[in-house]
N, C-alpha and C positions, 0 to 999 in steps of 0.2 A: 117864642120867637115867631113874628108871622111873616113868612114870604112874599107874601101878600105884595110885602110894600116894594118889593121889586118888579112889580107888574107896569109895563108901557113905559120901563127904560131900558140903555142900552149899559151892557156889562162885558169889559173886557177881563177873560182868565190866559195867562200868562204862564206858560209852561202845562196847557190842558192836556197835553199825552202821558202828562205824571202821574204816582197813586194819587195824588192828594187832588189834583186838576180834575182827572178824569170824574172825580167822585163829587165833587163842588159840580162841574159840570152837567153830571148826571141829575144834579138832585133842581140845579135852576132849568135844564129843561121842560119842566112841567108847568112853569111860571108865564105867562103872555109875555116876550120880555124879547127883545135882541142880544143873544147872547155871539161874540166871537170869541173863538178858542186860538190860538195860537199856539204853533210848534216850530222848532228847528225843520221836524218831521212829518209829514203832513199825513203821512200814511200810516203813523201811529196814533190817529186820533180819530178813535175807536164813534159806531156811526150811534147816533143819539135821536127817541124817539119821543115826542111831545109837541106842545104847542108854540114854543120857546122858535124864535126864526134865528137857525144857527148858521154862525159864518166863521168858515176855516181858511187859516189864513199860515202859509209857512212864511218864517221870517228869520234873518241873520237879527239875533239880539242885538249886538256889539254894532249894529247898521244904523247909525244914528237920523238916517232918512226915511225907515219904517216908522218912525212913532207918531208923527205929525196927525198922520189918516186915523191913524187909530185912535188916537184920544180925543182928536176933537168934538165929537160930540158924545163921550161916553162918560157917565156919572159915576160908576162904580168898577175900580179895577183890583182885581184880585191877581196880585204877582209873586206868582208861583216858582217860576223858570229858574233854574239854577245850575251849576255843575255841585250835584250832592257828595262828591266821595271827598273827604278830610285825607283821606290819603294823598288822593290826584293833587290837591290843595297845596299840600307841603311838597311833593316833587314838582312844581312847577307855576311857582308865586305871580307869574307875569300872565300867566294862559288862566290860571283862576280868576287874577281880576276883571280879565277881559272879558270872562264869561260871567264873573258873579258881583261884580260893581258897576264896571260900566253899559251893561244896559239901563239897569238902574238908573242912573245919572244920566242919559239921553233920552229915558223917557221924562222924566222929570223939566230937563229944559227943555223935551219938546209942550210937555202943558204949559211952563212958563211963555213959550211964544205963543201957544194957541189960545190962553187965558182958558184951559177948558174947564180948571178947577175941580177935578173930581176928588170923589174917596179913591184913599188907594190904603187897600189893608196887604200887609207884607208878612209872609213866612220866613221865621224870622227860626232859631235854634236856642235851646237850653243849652249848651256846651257856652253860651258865649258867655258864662258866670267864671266859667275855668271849674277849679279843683276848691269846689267850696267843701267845709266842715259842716256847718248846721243845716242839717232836715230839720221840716222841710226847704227847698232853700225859697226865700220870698224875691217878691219883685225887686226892691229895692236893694236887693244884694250888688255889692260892688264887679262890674265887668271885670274879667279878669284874664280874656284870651289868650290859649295857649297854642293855637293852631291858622294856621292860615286861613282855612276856611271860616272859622270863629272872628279872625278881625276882619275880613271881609262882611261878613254879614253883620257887625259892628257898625260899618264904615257906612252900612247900605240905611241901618236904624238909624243913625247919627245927618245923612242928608235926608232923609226921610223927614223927621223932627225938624230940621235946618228950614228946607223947602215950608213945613206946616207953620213955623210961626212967622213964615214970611208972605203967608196969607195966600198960598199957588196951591196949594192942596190942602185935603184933611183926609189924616192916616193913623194907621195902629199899624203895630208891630205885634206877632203874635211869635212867642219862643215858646216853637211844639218840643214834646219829648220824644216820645219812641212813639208811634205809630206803627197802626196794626189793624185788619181787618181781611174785609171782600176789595176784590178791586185789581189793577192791572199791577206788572212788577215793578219794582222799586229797577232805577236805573245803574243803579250802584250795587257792587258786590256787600259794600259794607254797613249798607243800606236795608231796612228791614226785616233784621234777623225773627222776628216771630214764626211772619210771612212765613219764610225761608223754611223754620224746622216744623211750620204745620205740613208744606210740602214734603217733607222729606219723612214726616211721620205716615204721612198716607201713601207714599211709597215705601215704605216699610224699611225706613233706612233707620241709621243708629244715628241718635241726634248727641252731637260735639260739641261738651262745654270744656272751658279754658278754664284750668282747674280745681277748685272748689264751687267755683259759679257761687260765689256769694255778695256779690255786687248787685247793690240794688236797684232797681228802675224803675220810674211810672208809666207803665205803658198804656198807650191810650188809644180807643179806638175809634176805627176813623168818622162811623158818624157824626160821634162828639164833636171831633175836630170840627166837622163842616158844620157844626152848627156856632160853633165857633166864631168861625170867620163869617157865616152869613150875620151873627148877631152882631159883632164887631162893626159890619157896616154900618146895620139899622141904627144902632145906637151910638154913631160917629161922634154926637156932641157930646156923650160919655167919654169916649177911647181917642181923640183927637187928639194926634202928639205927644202917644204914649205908649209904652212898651209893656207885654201883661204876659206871663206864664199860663200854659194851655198842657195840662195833663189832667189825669183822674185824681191825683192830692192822694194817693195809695200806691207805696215801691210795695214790690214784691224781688227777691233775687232770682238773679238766671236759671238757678238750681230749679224754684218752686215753678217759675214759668215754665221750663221745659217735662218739669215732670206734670202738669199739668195739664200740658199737651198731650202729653205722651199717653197718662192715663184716658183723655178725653179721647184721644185716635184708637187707642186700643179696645176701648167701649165700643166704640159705635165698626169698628174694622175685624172685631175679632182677633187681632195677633196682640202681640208684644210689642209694644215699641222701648226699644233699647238708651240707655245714654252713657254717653262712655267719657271718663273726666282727661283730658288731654291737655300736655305742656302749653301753656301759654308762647307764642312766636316773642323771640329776642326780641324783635322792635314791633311791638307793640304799644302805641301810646298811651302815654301816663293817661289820658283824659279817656279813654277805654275801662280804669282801673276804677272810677271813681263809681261814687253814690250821688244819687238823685231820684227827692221826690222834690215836686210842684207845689209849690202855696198859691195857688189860684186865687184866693179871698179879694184882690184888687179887682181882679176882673168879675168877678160875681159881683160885688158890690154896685160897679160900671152897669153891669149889663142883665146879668140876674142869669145869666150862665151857669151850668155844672155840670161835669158825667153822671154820664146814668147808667154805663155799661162798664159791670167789675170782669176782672178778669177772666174768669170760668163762662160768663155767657158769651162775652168776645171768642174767645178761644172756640166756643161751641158754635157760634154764629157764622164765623172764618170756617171753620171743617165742614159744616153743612151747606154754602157756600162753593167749596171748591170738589163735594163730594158729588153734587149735584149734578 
């Protein structure tokens, strides 16, 4: 993938104080390029060093009067922004949408008035298949939403597509899995959990699985991801008005993940690090319970994408990282 070809345009990232923003951000600063970041927060968008001429901008999402400025002359938007907890989602169906559809949909007619036409590639979730049976599970699997936040981000792929074959954009939809690496915290509690127990392993805490931990995941880390979405742009006429799974195409369960933590903190820390197998919470959602690996093959095909980082150097890469 070369970068290259983002040089001497202008790129809007869209929730840039996030893991995922900050580290897309991080990686086009080095690029000749107008990069703007946008936050709710303007103070959590952390200061960036390169050639890239960056422009921070706080903005109400749900403000259907911000978008106009911003898109008009920008070729490539990467929109990031969202309210990530599945919890929050389901206590409170009207304040998710507000935060995780309708910006969406104001940015969108604001390109249709502005005619700006850009790329717009969208973070998109694996949850939005539901509670599928066959690993891996592939692109083409049947939507199946069980959560609010799932048919939200449904609703957001669906005008996404809508807008693209009605010739206002060209966009991809990118359904990440579990994300993990270097980089700022996850905004959500229920968000992250790698993150989470590589911190708690270098504080020499006992790291908490919900009881056998044999649920399995693709966790993917975060370079991948951003190359991801950088290739997802370059190759727009591949991924145009279409939705592609983004993980390593490799579960591992909670159990081997945290004892591989554990053993990799203990190595390089000298102690122990502990894990202790704990009741599951009563209301815990079904979609917590489930298995998932990724069949990326549609998007490789598209784009010539694939991980290159298995679980043990991630793991090792993140410790060294936050040891530092």
């Amino acid at each position: 993938m070369d970068r290259q070809v983002f040089e001497n345009t202008n790129i809007l990232i869209t929730g840039a104080s996030g893991f995922i923003g900050h580290a897309l951000a991080s990686s086009l600063v080095s690029i000749d390029c107008s990069l703007t970041r946008t936050s709710r927060d303007k103070r959590k968008l952390l200061p960036l060093d390169g050639p890239a001429k960056v422009t921070d901008t706080e903005i109400d999402y749900a403000d259907a009067t911000v978008w106009n400025d911003l898109v008009r002359d920008t070729e490539t938007i990467f929109y990031l922004s969202a309210q990530t907890s599945s919890a929050n989602s389901n206590k409170d169906p009207k304040q998710d949408f507000h935060h995780n559809v309708l910006p969406l949909l104001n940015l969108l007619e604001a390109i249709k008035e502005t005619k700006a036409q850009p790329t717009v590639i969208f973070a998109s979730t694996a949850t939005i298949v539901g509670l599928t049976e066959d690993l891996p599970v592939a692109e083409n699997a049947v939507e199946n939403p069980i959560t609010i936040y799932d048919i939200h981000k449904l609703c957001c792929e669906k005008y996404l597509s809508y807008y693209a074959s009605n010739g206002h954009i060209r966009s991809c939809s990118l359904r990440l899995a579990n994300v993990y690496g270097p980089g700022v915290n996850s905004s959500s509690a229920d968000r992250g959990v790698l993150n989470m127990m590589i911190h708690r392993a270098i504080q020499n805490k006992t790291l908490s699985i919900f009881g056998e931990g044999l649920q399995i995941r693709d966790y993917t880390y975060i370079s991948d991801i951003i190359g991801a979405f950088l290739v997802a742009a370059q190759r727009i006429d591949a991924t145009n008005g279409q939705h592609f799974n983004i993980g390593s195409g490799q579960g591992h369960t909670f159990m081997e993940a945290f004892t591989e933590i554990a053993n990799c903190a203990g190595a390089k820390l000298q102690h122990d690090v502990r894990i202790e197998n704990i009741d599951a919470p009563s209301d815990l959602p079904p979609i917590e319970a489930r298995d998932y690996i990724a069949n990326t093959a549609k998007f490789t095909r598209a784009t010539g994408w694939s991980a290159k980082t298995d679980l043990h150097s991630g793991i090792q890469k993140t410790l060294d990282h936050y040891l530092d």
